[in-house]
SERO-4910 file (N, C-alpha, C, O; in steps of 0.05 Angstrom, whole numbers):
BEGIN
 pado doro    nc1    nc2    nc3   cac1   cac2   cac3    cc1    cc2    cc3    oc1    oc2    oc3
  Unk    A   1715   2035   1775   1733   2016   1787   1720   1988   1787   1699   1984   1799
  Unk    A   1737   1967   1771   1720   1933   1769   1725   1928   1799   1746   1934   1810
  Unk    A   1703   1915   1810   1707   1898   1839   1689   1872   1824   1664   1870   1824
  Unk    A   1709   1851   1811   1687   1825   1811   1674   1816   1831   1683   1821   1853
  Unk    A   1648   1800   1831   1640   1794   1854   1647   1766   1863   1645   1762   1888
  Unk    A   1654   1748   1849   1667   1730   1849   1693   1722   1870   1699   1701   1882
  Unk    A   1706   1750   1867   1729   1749   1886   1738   1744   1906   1741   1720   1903
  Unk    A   1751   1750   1937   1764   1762   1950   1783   1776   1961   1806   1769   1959
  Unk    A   1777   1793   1972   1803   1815   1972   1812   1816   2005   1803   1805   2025
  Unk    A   1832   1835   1999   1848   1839   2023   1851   1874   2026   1848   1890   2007
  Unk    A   1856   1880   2045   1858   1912   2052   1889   1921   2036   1896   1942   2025
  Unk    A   1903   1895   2041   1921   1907   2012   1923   1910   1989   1943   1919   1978
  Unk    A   1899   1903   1975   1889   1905   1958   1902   1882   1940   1911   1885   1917
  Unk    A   1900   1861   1953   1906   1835   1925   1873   1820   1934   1858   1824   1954
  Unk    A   1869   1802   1910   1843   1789   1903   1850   1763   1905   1872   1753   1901
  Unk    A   1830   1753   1909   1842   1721   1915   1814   1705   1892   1792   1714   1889
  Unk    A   1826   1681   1879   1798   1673   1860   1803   1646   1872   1825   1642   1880
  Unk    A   1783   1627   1876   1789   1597   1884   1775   1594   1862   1756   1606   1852
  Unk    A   1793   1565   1852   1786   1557   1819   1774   1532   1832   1775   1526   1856
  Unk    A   1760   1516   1806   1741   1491   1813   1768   1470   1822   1758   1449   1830
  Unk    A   1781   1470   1822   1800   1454   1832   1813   1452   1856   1827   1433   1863
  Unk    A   1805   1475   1873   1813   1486   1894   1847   1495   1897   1858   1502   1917
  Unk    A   1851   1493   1886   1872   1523   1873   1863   1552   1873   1844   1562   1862
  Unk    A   1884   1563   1890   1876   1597   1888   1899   1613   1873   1924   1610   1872
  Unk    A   1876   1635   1860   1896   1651   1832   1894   1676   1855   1877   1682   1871
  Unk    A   1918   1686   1848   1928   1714   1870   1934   1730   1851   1945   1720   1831
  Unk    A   1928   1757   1850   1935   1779   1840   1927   1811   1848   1913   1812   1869
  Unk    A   1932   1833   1839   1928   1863   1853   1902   1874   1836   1896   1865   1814
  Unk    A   1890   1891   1846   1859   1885   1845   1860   1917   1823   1880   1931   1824
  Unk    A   1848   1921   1813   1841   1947   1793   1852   1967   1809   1872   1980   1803
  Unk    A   1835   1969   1836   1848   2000   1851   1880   2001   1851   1894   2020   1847
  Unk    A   1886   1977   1858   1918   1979   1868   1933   1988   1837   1948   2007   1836
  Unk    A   1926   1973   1814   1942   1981   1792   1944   2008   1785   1963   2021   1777
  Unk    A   1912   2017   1791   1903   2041   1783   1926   2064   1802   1943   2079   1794
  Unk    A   1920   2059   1823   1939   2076   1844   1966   2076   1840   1980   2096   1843
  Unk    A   1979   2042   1831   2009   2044   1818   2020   2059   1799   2043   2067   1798
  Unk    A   1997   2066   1779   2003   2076   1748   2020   2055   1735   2021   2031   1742
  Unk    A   2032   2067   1715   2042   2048   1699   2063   2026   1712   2081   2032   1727
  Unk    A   2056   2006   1705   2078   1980   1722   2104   1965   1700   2100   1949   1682
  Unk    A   2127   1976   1708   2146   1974   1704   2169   1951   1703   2188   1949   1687
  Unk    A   2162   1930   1729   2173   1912   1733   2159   1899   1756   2146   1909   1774
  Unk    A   2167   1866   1748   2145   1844   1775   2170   1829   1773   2185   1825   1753
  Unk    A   2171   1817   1807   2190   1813   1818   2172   1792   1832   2162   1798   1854
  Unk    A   2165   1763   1821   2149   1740   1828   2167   1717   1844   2191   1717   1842
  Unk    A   2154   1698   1859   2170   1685   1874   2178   1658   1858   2161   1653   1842
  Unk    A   2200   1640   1860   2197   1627   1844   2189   1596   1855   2201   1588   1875
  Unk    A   2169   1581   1842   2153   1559   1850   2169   1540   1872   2164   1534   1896
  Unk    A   2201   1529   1848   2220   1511   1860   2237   1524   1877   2252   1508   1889
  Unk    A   2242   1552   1884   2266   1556   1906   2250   1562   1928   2258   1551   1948
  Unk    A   2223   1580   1933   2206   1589   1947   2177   1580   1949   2158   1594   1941
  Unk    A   2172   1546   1964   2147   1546   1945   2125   1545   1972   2104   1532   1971
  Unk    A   2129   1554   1987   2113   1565   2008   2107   1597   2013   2127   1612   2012
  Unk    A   2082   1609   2018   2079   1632   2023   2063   1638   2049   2048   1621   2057
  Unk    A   2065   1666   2067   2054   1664   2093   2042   1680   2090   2053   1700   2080
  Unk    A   2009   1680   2098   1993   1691   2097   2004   1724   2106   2024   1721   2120
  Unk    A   2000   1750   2104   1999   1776   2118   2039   1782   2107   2049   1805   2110
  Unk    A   2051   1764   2097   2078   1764   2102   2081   1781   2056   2064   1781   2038
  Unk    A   2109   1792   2055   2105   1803   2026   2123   1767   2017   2137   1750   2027
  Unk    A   2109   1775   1988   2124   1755   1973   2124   1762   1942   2126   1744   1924
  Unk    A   2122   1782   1939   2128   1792   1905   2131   1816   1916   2125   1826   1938
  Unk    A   2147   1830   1885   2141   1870   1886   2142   1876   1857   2156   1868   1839
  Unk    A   2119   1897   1860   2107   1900   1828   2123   1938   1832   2117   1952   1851
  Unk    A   2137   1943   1815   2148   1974   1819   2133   1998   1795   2115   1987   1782
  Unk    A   2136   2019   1789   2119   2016   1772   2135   2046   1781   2153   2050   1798
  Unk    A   2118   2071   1758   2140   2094   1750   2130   2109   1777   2141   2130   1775
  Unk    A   2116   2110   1802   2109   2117   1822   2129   2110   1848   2140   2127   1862
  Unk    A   2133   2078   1853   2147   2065   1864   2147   2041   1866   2130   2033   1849
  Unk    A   2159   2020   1880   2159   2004   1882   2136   1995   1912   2138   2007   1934
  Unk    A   2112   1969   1907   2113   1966   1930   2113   1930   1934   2110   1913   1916
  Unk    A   2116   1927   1954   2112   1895   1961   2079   1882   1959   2061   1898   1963
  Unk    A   2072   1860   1955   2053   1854   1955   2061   1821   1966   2078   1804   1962
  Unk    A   2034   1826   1986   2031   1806   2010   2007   1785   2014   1983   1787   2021
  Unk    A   2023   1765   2006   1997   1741   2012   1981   1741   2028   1984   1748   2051
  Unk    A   1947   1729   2010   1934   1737   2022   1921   1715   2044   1903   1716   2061
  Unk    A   1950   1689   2030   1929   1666   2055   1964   1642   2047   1979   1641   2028
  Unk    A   1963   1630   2067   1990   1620   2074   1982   1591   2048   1960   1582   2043
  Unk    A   2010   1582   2035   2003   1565   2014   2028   1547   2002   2047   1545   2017
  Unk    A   2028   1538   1985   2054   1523   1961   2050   1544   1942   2027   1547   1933
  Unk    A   2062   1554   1937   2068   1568   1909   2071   1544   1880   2092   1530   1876
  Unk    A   2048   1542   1862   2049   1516   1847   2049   1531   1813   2051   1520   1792
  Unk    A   2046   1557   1817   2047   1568   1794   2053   1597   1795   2041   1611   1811
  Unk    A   2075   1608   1775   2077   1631   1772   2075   1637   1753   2088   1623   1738
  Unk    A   2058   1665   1739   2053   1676   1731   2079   1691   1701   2084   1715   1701
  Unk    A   2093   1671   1680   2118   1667   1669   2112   1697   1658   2126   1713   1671
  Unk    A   2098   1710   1641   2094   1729   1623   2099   1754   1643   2110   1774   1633
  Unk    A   2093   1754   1662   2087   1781   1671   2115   1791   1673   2114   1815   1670
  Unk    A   2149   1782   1678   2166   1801   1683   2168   1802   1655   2164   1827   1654
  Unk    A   2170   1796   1634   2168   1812   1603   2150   1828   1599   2158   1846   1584
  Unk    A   2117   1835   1609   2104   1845   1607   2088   1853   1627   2065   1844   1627
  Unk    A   2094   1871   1648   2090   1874   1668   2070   1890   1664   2056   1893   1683
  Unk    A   2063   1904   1639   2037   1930   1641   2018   1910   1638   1996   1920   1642
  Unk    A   2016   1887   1634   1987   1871   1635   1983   1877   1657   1965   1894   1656
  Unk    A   1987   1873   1676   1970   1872   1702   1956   1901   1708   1937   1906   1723
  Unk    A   1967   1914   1695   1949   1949   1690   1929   1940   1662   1912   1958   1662
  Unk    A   1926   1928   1647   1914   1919   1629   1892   1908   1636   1869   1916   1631
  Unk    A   1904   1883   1651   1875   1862   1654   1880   1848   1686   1881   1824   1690
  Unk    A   1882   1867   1705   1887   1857   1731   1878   1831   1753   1888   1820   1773
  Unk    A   1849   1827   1733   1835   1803   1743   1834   1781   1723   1817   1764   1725
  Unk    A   1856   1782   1700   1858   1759   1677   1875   1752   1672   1884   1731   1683
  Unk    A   1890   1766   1653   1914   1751   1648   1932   1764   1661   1953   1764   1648
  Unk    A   1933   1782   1687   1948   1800   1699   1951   1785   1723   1969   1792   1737
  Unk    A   1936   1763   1732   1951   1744   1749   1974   1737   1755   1989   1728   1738
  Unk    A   1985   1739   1793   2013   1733   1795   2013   1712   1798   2018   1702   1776
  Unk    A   2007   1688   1822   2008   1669   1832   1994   1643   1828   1971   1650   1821
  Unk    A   1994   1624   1827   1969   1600   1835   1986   1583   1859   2009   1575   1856
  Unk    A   1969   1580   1885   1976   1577   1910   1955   1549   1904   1935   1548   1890
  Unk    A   1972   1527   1924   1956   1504   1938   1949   1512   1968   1966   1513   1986
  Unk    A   1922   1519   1972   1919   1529   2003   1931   1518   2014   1940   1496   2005
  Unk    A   1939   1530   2049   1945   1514   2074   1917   1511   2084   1905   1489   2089
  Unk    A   1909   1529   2085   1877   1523   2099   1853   1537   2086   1854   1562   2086
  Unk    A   1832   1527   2076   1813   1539   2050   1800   1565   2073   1791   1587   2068
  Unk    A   1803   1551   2101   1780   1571   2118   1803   1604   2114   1788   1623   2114
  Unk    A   1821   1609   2112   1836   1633   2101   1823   1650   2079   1824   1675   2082
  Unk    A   1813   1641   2059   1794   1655   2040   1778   1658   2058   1782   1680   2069
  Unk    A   1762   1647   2068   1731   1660   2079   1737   1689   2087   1724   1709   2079
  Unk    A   1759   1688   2104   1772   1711   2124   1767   1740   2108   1764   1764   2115
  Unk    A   1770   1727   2084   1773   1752   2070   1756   1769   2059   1736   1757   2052
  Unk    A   1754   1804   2050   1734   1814   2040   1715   1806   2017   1723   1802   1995
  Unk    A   1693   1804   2023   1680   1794   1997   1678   1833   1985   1684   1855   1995
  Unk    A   1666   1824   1960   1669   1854   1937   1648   1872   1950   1651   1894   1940
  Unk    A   1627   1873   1967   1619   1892   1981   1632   1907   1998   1631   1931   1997
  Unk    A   1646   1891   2018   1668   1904   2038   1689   1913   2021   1699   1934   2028
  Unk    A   1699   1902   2000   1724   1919   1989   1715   1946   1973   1729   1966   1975
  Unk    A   1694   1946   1960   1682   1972   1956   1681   1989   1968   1685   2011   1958
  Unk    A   1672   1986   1998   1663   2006   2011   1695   2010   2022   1704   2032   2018
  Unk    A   1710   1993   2033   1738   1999   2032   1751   2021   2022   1762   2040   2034
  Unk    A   1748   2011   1980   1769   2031   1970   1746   2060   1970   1756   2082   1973
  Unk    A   1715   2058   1968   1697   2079   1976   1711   2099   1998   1709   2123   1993
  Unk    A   1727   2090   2023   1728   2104   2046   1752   2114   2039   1763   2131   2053
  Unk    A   1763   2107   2019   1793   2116   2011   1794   2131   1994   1816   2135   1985
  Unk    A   1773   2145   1982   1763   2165   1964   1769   2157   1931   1778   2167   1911
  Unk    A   1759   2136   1939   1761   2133   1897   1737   2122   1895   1728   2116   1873
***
């Protein structure tokens, strides 16, 4: 199971990347795809009708031949980029979950929100306690 170290995660299992720009890339982390199985359809928010997101709150749903589930921001933001390819090709994110399997690019509300979050030791031992 990839846990970049680079990252941070959330117990819901999305990853958060802060780019040199301070822009954060949002997406679902290896375990979660892995646990979805194959992904079927992404249901992303769109920049200009929805361009705020709340931290703990859902704002996409990735369904996949298991079920459908919601996925929930991991830090309150503007929605300044979505992720165009993924509802045509939704098995990328089972592909390449930390690359081009990206849902979001968020303008933080507040950068101290990443800190909050798991760095790749704590999420290891996480999905560790969850038996994978």
């Amino acid at each position: 199971m990839e846990v970049p170290d680079d990252l941070r995660y959330t117990s819901e299992h999305e990853w958060v990347r802060v780019e040199p720009d301070g822009t954060v890339t949002v997406g679902i982390t290896d375990y979660a795809q892995s646990q979805l199985g194959d992904i079927v359809f992404v249901e992303l928010p769109k920049a200009a009708d929805e361009p705020e997101v709340t931290r703990d709150e859902p704002f996409a749903v990735v369904e996949s031949v298991k079920a459908a589930s919601d996925i929930y921001a991991p830090i309150s933001g503007k929605v300044i980029e979505v992720n165009e390819e993924l509802p045509d090709s939704p098995n990328t994110i089972n592909e390449d979950p930390y690359g081009d399997g990206w849902l979001v690019r968020l303008q933080p509300k507040n950068v101290a929100e990443v800190e909050e979050l798991m760095d790749s030791d704590a999420y290891e031992e996480l999905i560790s306690e969850l038996g994978e």
